[in-house]
mmCIF file of the protein (N, C-alpha, C, O) and its ligand, coordinates in Angstrom:
data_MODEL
# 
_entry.id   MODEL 
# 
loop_
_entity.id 
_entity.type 
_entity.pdbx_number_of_molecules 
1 polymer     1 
2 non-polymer 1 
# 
_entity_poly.entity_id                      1 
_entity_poly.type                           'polypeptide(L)' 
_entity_poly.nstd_linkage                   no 
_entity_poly.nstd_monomer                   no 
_entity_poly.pdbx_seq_one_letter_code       
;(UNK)(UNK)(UNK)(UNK)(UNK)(UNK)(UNK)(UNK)(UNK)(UNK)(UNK)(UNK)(UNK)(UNK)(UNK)(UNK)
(UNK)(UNK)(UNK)(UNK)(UNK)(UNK)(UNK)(UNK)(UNK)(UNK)(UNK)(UNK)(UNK)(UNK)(UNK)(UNK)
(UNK)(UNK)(UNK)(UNK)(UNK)(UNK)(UNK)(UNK)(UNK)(UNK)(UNK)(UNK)(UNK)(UNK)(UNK)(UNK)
(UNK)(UNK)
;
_entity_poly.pdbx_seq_one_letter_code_can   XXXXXXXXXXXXXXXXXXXXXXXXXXXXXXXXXXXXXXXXXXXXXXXXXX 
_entity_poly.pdbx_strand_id                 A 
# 
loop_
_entity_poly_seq.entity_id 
_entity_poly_seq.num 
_entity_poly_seq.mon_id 
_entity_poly_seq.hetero 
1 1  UNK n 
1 2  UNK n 
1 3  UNK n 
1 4  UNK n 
1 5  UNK n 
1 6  UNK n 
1 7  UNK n 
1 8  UNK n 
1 9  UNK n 
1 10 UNK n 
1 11 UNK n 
1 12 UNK n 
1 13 UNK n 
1 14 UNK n 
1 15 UNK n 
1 16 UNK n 
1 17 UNK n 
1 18 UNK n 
1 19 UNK n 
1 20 UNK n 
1 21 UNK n 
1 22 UNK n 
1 23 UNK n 
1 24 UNK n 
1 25 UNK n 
1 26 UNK n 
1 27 UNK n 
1 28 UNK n 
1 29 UNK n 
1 30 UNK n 
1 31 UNK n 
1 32 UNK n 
1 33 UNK n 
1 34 UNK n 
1 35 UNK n 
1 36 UNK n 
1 37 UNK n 
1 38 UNK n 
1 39 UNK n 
1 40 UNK n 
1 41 UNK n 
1 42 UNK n 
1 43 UNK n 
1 44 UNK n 
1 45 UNK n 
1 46 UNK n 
1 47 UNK n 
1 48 UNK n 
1 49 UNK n 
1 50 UNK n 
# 
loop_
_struct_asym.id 
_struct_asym.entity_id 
A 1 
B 2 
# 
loop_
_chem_comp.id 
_chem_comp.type 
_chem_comp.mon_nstd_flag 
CA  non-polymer         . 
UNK 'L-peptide linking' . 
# 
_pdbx_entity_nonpoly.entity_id   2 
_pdbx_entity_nonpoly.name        ? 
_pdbx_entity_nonpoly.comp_id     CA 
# 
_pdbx_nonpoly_scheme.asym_id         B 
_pdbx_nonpoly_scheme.entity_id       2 
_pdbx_nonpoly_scheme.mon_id          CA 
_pdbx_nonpoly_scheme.ndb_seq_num     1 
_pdbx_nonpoly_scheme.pdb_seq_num     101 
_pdbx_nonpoly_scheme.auth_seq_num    101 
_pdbx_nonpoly_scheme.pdb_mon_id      CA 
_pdbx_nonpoly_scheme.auth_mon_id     CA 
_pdbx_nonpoly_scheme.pdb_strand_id   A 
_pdbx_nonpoly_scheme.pdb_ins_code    . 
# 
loop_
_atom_site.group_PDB 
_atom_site.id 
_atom_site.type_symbol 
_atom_site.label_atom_id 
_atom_site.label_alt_id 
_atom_site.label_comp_id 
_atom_site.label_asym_id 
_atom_site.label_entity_id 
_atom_site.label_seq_id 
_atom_site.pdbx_PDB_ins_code 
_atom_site.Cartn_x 
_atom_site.Cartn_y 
_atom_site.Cartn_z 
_atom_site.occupancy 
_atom_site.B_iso_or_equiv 
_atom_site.pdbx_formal_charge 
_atom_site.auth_seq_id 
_atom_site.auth_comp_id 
_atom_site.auth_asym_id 
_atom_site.auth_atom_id 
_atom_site.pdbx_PDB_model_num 
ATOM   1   N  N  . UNK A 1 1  ? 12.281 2.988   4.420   1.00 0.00 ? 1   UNK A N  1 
ATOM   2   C  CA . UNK A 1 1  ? 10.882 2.708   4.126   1.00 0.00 ? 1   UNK A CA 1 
ATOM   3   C  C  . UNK A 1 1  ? 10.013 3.680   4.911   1.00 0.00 ? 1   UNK A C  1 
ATOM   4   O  O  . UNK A 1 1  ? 10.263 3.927   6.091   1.00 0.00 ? 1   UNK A O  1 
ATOM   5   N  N  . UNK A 1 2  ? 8.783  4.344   4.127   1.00 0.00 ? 2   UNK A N  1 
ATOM   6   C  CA . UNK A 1 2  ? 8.067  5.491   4.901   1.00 0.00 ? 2   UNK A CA 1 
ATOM   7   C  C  . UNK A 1 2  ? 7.283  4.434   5.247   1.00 0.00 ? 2   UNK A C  1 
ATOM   8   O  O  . UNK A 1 2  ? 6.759  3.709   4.401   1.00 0.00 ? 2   UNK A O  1 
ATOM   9   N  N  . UNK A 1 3  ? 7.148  4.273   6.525   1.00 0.00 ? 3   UNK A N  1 
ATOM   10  C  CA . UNK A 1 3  ? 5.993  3.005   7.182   1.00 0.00 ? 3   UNK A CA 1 
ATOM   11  C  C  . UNK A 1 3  ? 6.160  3.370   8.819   1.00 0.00 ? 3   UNK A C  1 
ATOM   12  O  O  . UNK A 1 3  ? 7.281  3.338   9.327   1.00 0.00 ? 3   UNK A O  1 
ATOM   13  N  N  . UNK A 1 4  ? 5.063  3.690   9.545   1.00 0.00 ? 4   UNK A N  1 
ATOM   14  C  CA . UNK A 1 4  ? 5.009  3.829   10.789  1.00 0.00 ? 4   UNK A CA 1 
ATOM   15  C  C  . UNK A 1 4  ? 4.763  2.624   12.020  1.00 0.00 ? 4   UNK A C  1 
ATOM   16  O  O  . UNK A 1 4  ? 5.441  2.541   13.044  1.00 0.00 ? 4   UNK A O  1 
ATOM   17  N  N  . UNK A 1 5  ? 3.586  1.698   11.630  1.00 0.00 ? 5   UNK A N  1 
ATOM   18  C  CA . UNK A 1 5  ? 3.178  0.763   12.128  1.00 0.00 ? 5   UNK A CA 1 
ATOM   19  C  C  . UNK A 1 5  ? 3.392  -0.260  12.472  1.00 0.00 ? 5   UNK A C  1 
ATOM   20  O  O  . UNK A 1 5  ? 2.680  -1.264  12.497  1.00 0.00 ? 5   UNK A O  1 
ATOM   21  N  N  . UNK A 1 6  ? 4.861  -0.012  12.903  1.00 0.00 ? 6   UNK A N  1 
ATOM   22  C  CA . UNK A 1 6  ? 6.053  -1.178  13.155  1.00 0.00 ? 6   UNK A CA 1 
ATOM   23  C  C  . UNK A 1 6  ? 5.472  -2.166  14.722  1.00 0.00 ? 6   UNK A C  1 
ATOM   24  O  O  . UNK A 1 6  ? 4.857  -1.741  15.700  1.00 0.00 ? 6   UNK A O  1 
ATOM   25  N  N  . UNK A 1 7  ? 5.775  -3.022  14.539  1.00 0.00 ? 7   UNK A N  1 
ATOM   26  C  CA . UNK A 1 7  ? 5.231  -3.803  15.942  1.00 0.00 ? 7   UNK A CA 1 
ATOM   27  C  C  . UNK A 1 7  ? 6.641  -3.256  17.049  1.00 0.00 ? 7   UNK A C  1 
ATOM   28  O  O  . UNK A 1 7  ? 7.748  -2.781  16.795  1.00 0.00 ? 7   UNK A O  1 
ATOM   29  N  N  . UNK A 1 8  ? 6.157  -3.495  17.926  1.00 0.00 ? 8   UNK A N  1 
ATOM   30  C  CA . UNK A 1 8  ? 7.040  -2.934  19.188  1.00 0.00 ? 8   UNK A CA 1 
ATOM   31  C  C  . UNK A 1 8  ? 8.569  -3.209  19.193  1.00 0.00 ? 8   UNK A C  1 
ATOM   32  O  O  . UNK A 1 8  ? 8.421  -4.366  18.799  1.00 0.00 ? 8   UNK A O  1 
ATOM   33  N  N  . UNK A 1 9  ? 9.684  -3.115  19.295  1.00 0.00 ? 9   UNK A N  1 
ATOM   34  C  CA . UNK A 1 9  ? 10.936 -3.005  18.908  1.00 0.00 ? 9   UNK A CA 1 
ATOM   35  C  C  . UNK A 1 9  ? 11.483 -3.287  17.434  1.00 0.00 ? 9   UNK A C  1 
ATOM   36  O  O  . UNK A 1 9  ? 12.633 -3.714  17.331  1.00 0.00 ? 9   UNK A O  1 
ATOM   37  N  N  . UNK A 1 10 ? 10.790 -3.089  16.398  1.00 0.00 ? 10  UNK A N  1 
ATOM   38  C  CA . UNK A 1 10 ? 11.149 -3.367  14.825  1.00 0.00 ? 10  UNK A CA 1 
ATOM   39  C  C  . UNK A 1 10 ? 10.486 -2.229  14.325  1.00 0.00 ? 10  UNK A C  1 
ATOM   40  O  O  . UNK A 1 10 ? 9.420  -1.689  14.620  1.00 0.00 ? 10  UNK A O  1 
ATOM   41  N  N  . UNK A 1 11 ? 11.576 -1.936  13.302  1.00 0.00 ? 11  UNK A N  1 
ATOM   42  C  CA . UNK A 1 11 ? 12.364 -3.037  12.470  1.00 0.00 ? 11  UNK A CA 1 
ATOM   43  C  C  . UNK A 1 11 ? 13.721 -3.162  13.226  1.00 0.00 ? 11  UNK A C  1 
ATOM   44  O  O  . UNK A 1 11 ? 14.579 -2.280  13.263  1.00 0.00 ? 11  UNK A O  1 
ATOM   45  N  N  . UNK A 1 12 ? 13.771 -4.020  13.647  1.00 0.00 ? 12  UNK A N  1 
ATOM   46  C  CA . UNK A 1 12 ? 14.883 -4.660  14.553  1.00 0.00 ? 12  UNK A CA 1 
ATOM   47  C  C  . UNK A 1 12 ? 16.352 -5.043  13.597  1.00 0.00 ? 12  UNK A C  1 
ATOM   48  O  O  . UNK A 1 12 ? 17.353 -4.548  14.116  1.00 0.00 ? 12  UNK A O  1 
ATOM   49  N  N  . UNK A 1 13 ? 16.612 -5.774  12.401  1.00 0.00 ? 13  UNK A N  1 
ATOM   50  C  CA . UNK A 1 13 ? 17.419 -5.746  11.684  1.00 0.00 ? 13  UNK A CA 1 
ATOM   51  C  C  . UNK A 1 13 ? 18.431 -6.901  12.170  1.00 0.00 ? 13  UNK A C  1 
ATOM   52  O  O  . UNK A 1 13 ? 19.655 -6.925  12.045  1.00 0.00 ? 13  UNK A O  1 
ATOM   53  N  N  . UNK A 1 14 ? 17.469 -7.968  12.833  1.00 0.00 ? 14  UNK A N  1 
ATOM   54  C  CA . UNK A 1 14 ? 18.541 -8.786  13.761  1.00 0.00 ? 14  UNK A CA 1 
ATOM   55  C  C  . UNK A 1 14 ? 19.244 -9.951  12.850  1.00 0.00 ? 14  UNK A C  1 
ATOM   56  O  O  . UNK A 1 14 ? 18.805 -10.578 11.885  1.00 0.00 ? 14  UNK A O  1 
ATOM   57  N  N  . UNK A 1 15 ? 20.647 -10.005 13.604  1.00 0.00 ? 15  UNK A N  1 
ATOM   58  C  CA . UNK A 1 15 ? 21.585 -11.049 13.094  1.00 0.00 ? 15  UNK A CA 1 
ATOM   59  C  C  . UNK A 1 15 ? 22.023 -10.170 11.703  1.00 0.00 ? 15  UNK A C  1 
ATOM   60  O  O  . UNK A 1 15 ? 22.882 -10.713 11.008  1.00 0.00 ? 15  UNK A O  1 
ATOM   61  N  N  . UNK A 1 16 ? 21.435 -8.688  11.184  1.00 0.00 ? 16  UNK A N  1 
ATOM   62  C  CA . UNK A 1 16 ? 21.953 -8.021  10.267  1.00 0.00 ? 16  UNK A CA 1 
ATOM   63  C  C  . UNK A 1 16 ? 21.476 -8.471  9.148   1.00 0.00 ? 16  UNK A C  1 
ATOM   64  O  O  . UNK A 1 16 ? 22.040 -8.107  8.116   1.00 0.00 ? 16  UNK A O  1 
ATOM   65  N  N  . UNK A 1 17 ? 20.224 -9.450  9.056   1.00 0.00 ? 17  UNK A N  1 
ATOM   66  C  CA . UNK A 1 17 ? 20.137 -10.077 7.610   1.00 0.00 ? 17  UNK A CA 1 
ATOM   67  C  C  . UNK A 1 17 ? 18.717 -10.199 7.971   1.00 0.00 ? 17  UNK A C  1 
ATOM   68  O  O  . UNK A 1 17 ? 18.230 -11.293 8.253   1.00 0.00 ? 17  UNK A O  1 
ATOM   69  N  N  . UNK A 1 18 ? 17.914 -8.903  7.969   1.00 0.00 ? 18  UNK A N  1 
ATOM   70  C  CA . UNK A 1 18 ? 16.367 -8.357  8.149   1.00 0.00 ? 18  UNK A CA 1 
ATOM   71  C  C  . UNK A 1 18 ? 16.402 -7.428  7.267   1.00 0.00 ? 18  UNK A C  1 
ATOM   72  O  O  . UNK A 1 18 ? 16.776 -6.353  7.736   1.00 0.00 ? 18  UNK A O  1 
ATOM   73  N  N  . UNK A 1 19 ? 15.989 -7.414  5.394   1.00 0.00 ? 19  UNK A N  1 
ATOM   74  C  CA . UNK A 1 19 ? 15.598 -6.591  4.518   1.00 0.00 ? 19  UNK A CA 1 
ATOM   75  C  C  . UNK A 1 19 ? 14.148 -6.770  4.421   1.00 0.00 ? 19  UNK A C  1 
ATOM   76  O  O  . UNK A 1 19 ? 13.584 -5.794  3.925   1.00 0.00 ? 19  UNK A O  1 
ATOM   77  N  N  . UNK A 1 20 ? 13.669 -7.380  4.630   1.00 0.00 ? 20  UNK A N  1 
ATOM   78  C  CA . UNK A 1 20 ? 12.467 -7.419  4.062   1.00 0.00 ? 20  UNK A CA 1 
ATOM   79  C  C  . UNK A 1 20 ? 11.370 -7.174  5.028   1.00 0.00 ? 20  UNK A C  1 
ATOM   80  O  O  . UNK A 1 20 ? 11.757 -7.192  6.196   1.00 0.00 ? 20  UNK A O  1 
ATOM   81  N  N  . UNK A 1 21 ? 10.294 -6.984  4.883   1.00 0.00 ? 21  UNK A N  1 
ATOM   82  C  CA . UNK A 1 21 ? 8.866  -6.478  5.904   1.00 0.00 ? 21  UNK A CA 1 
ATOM   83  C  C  . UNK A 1 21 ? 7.986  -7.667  5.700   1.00 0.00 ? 21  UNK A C  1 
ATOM   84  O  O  . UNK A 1 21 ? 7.652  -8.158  4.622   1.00 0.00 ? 21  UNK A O  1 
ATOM   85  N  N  . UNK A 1 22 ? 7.627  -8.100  7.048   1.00 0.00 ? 22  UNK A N  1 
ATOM   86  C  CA . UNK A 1 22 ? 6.466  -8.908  7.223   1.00 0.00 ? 22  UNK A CA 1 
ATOM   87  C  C  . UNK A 1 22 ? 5.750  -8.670  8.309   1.00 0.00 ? 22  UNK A C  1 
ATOM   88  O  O  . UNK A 1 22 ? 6.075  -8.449  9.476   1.00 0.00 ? 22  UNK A O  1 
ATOM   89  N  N  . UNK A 1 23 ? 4.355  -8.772  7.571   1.00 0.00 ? 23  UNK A N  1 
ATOM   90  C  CA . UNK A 1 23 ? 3.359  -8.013  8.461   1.00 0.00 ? 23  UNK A CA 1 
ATOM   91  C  C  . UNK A 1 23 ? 2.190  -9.787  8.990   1.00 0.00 ? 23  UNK A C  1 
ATOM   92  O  O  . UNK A 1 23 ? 2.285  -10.947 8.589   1.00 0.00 ? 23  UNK A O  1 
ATOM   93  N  N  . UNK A 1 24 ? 1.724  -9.464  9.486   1.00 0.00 ? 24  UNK A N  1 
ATOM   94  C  CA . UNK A 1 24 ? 0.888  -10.771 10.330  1.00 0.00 ? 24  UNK A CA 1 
ATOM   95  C  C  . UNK A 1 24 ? 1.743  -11.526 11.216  1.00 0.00 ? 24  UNK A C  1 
ATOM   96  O  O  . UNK A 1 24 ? 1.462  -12.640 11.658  1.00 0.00 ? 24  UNK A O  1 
ATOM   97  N  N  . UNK A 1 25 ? 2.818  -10.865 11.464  1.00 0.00 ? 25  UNK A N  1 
ATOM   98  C  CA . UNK A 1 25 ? 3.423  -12.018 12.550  1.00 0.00 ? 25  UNK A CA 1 
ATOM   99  C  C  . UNK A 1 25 ? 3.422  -11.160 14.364  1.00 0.00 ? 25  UNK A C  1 
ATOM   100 O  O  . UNK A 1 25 ? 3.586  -10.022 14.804  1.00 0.00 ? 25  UNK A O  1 
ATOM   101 N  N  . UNK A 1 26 ? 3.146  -12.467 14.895  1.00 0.00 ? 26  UNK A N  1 
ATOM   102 C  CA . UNK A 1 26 ? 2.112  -11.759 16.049  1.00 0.00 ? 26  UNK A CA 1 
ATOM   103 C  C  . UNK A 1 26 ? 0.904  -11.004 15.931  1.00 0.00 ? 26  UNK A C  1 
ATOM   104 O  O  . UNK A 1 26 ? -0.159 -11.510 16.290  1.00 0.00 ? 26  UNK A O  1 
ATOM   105 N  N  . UNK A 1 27 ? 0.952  -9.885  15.480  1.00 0.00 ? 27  UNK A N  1 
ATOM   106 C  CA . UNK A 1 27 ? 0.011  -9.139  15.630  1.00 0.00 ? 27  UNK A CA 1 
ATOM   107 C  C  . UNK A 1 27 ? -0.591 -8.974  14.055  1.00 0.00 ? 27  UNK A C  1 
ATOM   108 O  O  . UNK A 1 27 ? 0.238  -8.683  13.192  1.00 0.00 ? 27  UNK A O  1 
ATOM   109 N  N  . UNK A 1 28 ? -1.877 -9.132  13.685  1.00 0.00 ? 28  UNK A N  1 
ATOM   110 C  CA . UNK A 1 28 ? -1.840 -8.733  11.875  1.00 0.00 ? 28  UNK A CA 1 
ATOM   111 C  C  . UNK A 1 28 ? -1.880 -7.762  12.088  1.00 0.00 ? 28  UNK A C  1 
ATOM   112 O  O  . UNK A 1 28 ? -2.398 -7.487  11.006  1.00 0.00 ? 28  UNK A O  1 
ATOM   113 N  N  . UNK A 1 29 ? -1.765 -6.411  12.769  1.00 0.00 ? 29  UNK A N  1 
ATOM   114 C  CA . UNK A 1 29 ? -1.830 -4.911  12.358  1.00 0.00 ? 29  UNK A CA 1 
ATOM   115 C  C  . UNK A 1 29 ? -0.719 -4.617  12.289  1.00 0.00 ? 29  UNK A C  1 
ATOM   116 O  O  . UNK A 1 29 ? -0.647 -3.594  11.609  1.00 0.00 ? 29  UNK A O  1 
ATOM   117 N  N  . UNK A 1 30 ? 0.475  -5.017  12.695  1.00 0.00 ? 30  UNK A N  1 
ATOM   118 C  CA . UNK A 1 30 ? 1.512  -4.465  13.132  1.00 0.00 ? 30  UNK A CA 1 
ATOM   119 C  C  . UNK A 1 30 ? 2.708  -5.051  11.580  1.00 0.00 ? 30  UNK A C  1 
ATOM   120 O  O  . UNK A 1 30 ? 2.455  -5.809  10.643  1.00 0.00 ? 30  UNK A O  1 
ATOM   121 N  N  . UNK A 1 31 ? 3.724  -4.435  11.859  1.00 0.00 ? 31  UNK A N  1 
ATOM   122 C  CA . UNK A 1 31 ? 4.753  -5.374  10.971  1.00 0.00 ? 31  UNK A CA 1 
ATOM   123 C  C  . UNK A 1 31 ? 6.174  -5.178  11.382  1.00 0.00 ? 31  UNK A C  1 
ATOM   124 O  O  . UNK A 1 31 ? 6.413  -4.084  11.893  1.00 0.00 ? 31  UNK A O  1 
ATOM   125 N  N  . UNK A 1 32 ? 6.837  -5.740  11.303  1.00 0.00 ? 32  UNK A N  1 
ATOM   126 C  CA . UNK A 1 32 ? 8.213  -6.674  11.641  1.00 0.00 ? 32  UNK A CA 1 
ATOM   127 C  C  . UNK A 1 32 ? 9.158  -6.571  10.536  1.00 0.00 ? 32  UNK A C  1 
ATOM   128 O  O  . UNK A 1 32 ? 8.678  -6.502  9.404   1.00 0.00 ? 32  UNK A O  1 
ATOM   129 N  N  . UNK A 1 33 ? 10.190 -6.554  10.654  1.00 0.00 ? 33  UNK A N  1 
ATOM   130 C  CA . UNK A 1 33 ? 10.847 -6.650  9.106   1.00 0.00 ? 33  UNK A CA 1 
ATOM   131 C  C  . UNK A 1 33 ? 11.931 -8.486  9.903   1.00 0.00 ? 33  UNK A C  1 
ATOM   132 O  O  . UNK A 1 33 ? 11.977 -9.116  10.960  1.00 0.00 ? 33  UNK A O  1 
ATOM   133 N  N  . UNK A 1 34 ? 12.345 -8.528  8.982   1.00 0.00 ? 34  UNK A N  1 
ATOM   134 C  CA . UNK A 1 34 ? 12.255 -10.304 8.605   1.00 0.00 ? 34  UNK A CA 1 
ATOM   135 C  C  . UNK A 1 34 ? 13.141 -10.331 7.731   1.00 0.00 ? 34  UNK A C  1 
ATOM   136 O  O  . UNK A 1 34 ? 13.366 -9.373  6.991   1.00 0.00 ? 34  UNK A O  1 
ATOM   137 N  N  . UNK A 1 35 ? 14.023 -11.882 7.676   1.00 0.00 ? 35  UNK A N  1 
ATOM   138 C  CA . UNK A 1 35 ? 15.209 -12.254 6.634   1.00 0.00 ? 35  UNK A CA 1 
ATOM   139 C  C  . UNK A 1 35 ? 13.870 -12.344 5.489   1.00 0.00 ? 35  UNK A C  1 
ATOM   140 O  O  . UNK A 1 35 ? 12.658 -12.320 5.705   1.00 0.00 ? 35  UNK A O  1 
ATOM   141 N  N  . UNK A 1 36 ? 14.664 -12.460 4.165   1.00 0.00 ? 36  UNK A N  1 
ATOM   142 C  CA . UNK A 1 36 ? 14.444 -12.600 3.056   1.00 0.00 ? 36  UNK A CA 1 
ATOM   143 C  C  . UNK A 1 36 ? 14.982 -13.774 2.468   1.00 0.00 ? 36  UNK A C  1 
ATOM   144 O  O  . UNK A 1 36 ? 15.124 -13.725 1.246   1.00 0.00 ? 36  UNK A O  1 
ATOM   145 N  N  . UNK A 1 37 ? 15.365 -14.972 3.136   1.00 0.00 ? 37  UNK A N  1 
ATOM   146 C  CA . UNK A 1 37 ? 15.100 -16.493 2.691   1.00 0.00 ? 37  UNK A CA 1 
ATOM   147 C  C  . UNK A 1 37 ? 14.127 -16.940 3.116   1.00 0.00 ? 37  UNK A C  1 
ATOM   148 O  O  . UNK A 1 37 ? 13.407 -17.357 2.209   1.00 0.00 ? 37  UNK A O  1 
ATOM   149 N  N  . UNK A 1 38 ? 13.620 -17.102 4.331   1.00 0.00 ? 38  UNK A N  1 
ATOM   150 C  CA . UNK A 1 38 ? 12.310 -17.842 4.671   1.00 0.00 ? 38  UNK A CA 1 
ATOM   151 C  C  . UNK A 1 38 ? 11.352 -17.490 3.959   1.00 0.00 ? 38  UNK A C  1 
ATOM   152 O  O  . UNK A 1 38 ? 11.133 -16.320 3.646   1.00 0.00 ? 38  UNK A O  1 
ATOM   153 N  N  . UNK A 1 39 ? 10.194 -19.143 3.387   1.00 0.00 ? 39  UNK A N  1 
ATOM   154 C  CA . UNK A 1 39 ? 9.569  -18.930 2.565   1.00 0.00 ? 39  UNK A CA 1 
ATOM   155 C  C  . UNK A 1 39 ? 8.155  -18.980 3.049   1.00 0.00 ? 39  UNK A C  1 
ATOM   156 O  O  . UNK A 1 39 ? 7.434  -19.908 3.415   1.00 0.00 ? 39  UNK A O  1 
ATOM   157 N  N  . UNK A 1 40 ? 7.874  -16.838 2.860   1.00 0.00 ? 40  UNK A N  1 
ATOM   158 C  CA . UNK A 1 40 ? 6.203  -16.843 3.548   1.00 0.00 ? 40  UNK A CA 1 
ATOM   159 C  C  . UNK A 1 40 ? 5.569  -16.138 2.176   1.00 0.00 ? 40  UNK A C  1 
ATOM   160 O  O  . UNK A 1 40 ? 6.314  -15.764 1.271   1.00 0.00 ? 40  UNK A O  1 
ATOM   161 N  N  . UNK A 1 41 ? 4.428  -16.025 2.126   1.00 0.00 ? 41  UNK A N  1 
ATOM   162 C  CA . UNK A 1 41 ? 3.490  -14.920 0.964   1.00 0.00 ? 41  UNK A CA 1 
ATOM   163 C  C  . UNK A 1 41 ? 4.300  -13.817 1.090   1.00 0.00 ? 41  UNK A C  1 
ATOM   164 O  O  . UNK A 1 41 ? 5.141  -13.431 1.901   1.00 0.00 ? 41  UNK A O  1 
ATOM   165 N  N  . UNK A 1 42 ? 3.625  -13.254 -0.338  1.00 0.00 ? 42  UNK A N  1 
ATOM   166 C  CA . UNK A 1 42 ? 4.862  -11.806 0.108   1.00 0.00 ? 42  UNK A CA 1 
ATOM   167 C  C  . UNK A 1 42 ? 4.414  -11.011 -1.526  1.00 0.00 ? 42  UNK A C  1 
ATOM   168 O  O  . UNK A 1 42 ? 4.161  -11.761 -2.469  1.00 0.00 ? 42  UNK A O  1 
ATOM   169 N  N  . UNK A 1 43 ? 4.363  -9.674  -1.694  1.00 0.00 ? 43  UNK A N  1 
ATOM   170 C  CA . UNK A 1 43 ? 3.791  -8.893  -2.386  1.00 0.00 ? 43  UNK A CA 1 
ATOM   171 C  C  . UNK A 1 43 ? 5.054  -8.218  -2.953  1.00 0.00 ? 43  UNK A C  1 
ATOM   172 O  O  . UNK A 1 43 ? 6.033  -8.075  -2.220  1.00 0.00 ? 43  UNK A O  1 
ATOM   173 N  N  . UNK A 1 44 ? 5.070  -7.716  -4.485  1.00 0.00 ? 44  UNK A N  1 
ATOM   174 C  CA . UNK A 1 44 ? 6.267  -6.912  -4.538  1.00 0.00 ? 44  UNK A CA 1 
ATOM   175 C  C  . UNK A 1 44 ? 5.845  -5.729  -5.133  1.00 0.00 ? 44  UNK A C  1 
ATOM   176 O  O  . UNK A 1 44 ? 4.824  -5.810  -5.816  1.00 0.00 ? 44  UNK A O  1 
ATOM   177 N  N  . UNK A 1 45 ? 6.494  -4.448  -5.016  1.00 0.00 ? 45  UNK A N  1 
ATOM   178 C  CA . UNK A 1 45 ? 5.995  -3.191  -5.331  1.00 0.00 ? 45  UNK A CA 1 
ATOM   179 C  C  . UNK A 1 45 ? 6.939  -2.563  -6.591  1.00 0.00 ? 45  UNK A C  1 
ATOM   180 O  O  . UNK A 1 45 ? 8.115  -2.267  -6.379  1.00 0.00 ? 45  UNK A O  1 
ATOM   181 N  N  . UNK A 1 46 ? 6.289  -2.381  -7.975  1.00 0.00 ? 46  UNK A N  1 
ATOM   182 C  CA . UNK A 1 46 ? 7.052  -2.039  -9.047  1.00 0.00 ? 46  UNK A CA 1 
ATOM   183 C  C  . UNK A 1 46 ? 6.111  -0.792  -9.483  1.00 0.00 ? 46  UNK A C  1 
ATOM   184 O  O  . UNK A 1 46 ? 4.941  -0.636  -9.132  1.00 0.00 ? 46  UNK A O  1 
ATOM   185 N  N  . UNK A 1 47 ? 7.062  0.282   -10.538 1.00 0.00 ? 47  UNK A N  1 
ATOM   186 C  CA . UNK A 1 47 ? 6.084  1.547   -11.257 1.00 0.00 ? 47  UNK A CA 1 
ATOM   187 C  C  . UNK A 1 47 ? 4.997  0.487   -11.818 1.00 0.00 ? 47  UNK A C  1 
ATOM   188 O  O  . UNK A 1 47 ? 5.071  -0.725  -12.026 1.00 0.00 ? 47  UNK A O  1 
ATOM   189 N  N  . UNK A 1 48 ? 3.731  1.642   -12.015 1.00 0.00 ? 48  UNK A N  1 
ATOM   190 C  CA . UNK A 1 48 ? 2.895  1.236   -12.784 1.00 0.00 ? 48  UNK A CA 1 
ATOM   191 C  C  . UNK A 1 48 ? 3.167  1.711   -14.196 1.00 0.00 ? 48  UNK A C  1 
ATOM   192 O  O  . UNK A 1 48 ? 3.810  2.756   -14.291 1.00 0.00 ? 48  UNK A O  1 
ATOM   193 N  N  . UNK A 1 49 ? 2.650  0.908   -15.670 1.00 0.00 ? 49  UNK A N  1 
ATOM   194 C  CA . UNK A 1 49 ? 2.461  1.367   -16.801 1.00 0.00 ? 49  UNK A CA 1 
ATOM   195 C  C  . UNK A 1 49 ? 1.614  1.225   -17.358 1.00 0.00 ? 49  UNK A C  1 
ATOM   196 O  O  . UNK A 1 49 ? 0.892  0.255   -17.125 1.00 0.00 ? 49  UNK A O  1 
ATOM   197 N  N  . UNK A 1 50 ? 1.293  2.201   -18.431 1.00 0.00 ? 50  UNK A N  1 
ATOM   198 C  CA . UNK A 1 50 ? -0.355 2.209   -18.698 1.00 0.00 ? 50  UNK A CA 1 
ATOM   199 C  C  . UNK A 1 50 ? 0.154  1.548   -20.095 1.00 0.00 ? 50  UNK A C  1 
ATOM   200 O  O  . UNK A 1 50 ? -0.662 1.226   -20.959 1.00 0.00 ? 50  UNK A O  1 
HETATM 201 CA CA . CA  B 2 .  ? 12.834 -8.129  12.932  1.00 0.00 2 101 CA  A CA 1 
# 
């Protein structure tokens, strides 16, 4: 992922089952990457078509 604004030791990848990015935890500027069962808001990124 091209993303700089990682909160301080992440994307950490802990317990090996951290795919996904979540941002507002601790800090809202920062982001974290995070399991992908826990159920938070969450945005998904597909091509656009006209
Ligand atoms: Ca993490």
């Amino acid at each position: 992922m091209d993303f700089s604004n990682w909160r301080q030791g992440e994307p950490n990848n802990a317990g090996g089952v951290e795919g996904c990015g979540l941002t507002g935890f601790h800090e809202a500027t920062s982001w974290g990457n995070f399991d992908c069962i826990s159920p938070v808001p969450f945005i998904c990124k597909k091509p656009m078509k006209y």
